[in-house]
N, C-alpha and C positions, 0 to 999 in steps of 0.2 A: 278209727283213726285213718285218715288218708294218706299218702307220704305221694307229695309231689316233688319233684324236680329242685334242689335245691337255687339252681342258675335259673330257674324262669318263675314268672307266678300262674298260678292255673288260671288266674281273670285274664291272662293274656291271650288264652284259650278262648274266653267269653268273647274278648273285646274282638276278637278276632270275626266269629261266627256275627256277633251283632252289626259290623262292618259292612261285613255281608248283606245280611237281614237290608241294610242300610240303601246300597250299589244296587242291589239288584230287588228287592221290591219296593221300599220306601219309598225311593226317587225312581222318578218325579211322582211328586205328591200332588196326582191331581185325580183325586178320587171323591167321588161324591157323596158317599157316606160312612159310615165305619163300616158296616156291613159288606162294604168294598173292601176295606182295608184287611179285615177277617177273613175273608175269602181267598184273597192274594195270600198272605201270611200261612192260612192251611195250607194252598196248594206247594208253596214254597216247602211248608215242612214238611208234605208228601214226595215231595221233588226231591230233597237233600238227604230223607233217612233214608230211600230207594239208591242214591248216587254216592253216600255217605262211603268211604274208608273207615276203617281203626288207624286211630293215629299210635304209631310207633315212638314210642319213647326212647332216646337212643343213650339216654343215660340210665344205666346200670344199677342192680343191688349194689354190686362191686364198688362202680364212682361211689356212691354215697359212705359204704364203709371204707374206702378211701379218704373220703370227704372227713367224717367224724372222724377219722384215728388222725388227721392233721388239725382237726381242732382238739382234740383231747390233752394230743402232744404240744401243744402252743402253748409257750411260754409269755408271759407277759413280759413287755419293757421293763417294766417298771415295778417291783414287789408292793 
């Protein structure tokens, strides 16, 4: 089981990094063969796990059991 972040989704995570991938190798796309394109793409993810942080999560065990005891507690409108 994973437990991410209730307020965000982890592909925000993804779309983020491939953004990236996007800014700064992909464009401009003026490469002559794949074999170019392969080559850019390793040295970039030699680049990025070398410069890479841990991303800090800054919501909590706490938030989320907070989070769940106000859904538990919720009452419906409506019976």
């Amino acid at each position: 089981m994973v437990h991410t972040p209730v307020h965000a989704s982890w592909l925000n995570q993804i779309e983020i990094f491939f953004s990236v991938v996007q800014r700064k190798v992909v464009t401009p796309n003026n490469f002559t063969d794949t074999d170019e394109v392969a080559a850019r793409l390793s040295a970039f993810e030699t680049h990025y796990n070398q410069a890479a942080q841990p991303f800090k999560w800054k919501f909590t065990t706490t938030d989320l059991s907070d989070v769940l005891t106000r859904l538990d507690d919720h009452k419906p409108a409506h019976p």
